[in-house]
C-alpha positions as a Markdown table, in Angstrom:
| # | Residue | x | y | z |
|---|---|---|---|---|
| 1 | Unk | 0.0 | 0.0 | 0.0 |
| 2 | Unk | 1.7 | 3.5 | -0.8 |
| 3 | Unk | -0.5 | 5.6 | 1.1 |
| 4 | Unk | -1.8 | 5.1 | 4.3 |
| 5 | Unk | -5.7 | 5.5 | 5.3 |
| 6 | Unk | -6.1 | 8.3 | 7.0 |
| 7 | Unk | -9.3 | 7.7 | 9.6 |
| 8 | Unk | -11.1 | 9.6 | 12.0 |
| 9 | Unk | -12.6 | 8.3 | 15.0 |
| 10 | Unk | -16.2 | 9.5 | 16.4 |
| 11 | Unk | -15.9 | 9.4 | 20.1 |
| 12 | Unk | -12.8 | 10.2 | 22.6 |
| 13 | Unk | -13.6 | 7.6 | 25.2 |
| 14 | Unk | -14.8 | 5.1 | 24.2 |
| 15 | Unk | -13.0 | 4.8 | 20.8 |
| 16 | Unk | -9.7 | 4.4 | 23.2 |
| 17 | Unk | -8.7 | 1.7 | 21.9 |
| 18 | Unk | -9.2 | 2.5 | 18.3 |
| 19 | Unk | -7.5 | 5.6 | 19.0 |
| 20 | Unk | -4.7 | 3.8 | 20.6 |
| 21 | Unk | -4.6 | 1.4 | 17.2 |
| 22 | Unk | -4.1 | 3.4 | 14.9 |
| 23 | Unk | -1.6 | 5.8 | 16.8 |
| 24 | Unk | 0.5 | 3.2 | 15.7 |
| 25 | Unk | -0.8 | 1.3 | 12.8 |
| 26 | Unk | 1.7 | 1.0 | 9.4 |
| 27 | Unk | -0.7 | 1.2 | 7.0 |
| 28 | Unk | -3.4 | 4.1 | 8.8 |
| 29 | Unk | -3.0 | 7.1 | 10.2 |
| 30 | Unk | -5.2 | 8.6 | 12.7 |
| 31 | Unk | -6.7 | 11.9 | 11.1 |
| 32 | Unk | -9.4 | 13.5 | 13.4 |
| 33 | Unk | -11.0 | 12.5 | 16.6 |
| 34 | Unk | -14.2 | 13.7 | 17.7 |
| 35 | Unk | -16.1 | 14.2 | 20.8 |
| 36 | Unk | -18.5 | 16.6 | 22.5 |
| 37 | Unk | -17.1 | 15.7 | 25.7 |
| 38 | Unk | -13.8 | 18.3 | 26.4 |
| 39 | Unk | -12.1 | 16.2 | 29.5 |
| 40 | Unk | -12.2 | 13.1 | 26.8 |
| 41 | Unk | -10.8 | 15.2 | 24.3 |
| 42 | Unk | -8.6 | 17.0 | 25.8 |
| 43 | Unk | -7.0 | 13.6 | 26.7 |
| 44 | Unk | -6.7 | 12.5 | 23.2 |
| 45 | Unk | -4.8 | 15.5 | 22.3 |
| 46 | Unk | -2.5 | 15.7 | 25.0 |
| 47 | Unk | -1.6 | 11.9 | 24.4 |
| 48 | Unk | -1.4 | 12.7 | 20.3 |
| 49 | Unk | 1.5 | 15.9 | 21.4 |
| 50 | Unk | 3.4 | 13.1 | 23.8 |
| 51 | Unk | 3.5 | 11.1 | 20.9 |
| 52 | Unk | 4.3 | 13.4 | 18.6 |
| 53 | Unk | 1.1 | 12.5 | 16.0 |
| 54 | Unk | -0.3 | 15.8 | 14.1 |
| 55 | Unk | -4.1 | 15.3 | 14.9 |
| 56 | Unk | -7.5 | 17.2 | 14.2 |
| 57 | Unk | -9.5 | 17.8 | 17.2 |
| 58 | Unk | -13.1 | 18.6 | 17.2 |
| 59 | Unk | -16.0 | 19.4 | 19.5 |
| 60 | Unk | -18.7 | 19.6 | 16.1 |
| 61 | Unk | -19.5 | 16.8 | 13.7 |
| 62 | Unk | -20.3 | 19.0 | 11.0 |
| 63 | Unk | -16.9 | 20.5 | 11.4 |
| 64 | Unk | -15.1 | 17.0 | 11.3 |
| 65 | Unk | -17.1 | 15.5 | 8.8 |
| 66 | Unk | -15.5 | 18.0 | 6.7 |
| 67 | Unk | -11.5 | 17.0 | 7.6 |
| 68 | Unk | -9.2 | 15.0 | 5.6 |
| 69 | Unk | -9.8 | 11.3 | 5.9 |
| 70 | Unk | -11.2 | 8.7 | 3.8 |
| 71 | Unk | -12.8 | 6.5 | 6.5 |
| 72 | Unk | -14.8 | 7.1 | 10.3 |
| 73 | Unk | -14.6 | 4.7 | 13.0 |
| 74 | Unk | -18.1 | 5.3 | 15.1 |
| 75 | Unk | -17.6 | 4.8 | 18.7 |
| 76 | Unk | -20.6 | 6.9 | 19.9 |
| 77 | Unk | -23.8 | 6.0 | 21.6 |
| 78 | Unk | -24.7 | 2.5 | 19.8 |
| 79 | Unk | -28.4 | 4.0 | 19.1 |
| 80 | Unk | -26.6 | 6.8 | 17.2 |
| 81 | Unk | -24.9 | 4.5 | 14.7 |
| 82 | Unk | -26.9 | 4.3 | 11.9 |
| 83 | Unk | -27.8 | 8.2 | 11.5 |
| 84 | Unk | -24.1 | 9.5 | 11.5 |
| 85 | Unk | -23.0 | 6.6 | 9.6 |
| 86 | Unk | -25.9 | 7.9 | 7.0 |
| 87 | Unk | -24.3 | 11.4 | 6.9 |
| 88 | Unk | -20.6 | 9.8 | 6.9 |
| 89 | Unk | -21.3 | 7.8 | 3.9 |
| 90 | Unk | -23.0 | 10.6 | 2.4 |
| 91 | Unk | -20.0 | 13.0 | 2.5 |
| 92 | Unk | -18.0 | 10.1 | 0.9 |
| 93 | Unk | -16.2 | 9.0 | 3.9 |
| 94 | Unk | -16.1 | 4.9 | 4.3 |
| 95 | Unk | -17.0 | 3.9 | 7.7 |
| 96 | Unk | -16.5 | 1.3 | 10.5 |
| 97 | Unk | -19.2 | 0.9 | 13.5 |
| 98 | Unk | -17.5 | -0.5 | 16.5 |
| 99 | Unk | -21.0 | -2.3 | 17.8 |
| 100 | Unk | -23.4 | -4.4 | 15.9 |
């Protein structure tokens, strides 16, 4: 593969440990992370600087639907799946629900 995915991820806590994936992944790179709530965000971000990872923060979905990646990881409320999943697919973004 010559260029690597670059995902987002739709929810700071409890998309931890796809967060903590593809922090490290060869063939992805973590794009955007998303999450209404701050403390959980905050988190993410101050682990990405550590690390040394260039990542997109947002508060909004509108406002990271619109970043660079080509795929969304939903770790949200499991009810709220299917209606962001909707509007990912619908701004051409590939995406991966984390519950049935």
């Amino acid at each position: 593969m010559n260029k690597k995915l670059k995902i987002g991820v739709l929810g700071a806590a409890r998309g931890t440990c796809m967060i903590n994936i593809l922090s490290k992944h060869p063939e992805a790179e973590l794009a955007a992370v998303c999450d209404k709530y701050a403390p959980a965000l905050n988190e993410v971000k101050k682990n990405a600087e550590k690390n040394g990872i260039k990542l997109s923060c947002y508060n909004n979905f509108e406002d990271f639907l619109k970043a660079d990646m080509d795929a969304v990881i939903l770790a949200n409320y499991a009810h709220q799946h299917a209606p962001f999943a909707i509007r990912c697919l619908k701004a051409g973004k590939h995406v991966l629900s984390e519950v049935l």
